[in-house]
C-alpha positions, 0 to 999 in steps of 0.5 A: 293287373300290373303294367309292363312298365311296372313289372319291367321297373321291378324286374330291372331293380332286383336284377340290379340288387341281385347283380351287385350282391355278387361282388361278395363272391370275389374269391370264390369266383377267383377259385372257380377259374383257377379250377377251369383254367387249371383243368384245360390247362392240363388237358382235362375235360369240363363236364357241365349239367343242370335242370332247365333254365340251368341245362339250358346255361349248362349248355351256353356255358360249354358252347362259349369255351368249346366255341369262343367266348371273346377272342378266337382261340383253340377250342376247349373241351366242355361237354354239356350233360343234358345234350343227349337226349338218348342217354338221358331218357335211357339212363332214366328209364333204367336208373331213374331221373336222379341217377341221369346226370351221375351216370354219365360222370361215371362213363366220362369223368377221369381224375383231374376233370371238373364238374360245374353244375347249375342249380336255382333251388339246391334241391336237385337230387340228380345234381347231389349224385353227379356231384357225389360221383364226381368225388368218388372219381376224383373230379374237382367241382363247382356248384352254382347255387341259389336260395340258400343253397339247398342240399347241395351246399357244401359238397362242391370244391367252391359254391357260386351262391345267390341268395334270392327267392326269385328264380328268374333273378338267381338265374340272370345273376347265374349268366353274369357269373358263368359270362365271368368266367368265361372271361377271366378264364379265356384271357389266362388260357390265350397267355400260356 
């Protein structure tokens, strides 16, 4: 059995490689807050939704920009998708699991709004739907990706890629990302 020092050395030196893998993604993260900063900018809504450890970054990323991020400014509307847990068992139970998400793209989303979904393995079926629906309704969108980008890969507006086979990573590099934005994007929003 490893040791805690092995497995944290380890867990420290992937992050650091997955981390720094990143740095190619400079021009899709540019185009991502352009499509955050124009979307609030204009008076749209984020929706935000992912499974798991990624609704669960779904959720910090809307708290930061309804919250504050950094700076303390005037809230901004990002709505979290799996913080209902009424609306999701319901529209499971009615519509199935993959139908949660899209669901409530369809009652919420209006044109000029942004979907941002999270996604480790790019295999989320109920994440391909709101995105599918998020394009019906005219909504711009983001997907934040791992692996090799699954099914998902190419239906959003911009894919946030991390290559990788280790979730935990994927997701540590996924914060980074989100944290990013969040940056870039409340420093444009408090000079207009």
């Amino acid at each position: 059995m490893p040791d805690s020092s092995s497995i944290l050395d380890q867990a420290i030196n992937r992050s650091i490689e997955t981390l720094r893998s990143l740095k190619t993604l400079e021009a899709e993260i540019t185009r991502a807050a352009e499509l955050i900063a124009d979307c609030l900018t204009n008076g749209n809504k984020l929706l935000v939704c992912g499974n798991g450890g990624s609704a669960a970054d779904a959720a910090h990323f809307a708290t930061e920009l309804v919250v504050r991020f950094v700076k303390d400014r005037r809230a901004y509307p990002a709505i979290c998708l799996t913080g209902d847990g009424g609306l999701l068992t319901a529209a499971g139970n009615d519509y199935g699991f993959d139908e949660i998400f899209a669901r409530q793209v369809a009652a919420f989303g209006v044109p000029g709004d942004l979907l941002i979904c999270l996604t480790t393995s790019g295999k989320s079926k109920n994440v391909n739907r709101a995105l599918e629906e998020a394009k019906l309704r005219k909504l711009k969108t983001i997907a934040f990706l791992g692996r090799d980008g699954g099914s998902t890969i190419g239906i959003a507006d911009v894919d946030l890629l991390v290559a990788g086979d280790s979730t935990a990573r994927i997701q540590e590099a996924h914060q980074l990302l989100l944290h990013v934005l969040c940056e870039t994007v409340e420093s444009r929003l408090t000079q207009t």
